[in-house]
N, C-alpha and C positions, 0 to 999 in steps of 0.2 A: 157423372164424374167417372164411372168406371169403366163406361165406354168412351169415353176421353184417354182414357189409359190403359185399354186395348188398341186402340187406333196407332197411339204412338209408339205401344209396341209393337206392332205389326208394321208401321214404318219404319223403327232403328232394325228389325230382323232383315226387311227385305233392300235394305242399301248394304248388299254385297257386290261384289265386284262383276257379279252377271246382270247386274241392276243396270247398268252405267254404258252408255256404248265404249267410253274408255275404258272402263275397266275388260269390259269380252276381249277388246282389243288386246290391251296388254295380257289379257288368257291368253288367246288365240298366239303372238310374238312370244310367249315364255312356252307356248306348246312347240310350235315351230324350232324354235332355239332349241331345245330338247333333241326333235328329231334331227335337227342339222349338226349336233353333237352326235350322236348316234351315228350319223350316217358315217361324219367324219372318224370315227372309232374303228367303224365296220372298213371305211376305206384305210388303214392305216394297217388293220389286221390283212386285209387282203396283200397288201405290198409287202410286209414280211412274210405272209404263205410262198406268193409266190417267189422272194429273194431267197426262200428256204430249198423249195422246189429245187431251184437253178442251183442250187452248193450241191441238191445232193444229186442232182445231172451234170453235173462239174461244165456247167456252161461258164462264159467268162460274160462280166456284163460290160455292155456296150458303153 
């Protein structure tokens, strides 16, 4: 009996989401999505650098 109820707890521990090829998958698209925020943050900081840049070069924009 008691290894009957090791067994099954070591089954409920190891049905996490790296268990599953859907679940790595949906890791893998929640990591990505992450980095794709990120990039997009870093891309939005760079376009005010450089719109700062040009005010204090008193360039005119295009």
């Amino acid at each position: 009996m008691r290894a009957i109820l090791m067994m099954l707890l070591f089954g409920v521990v190891s049905c996490g989401k790296e268990s599953s090829p859907e679940g790595r998958l949906k890791l893998r698209d929640e990591n990505l999505q992450e980095q794709l925020d990120s990039l997009k943050l870093q891309n939005e900081q760079i376009i005010e650098d450089i719109r700062l840049i040009k005010k204090e070069l008193n360039i005119e924009n295009e």
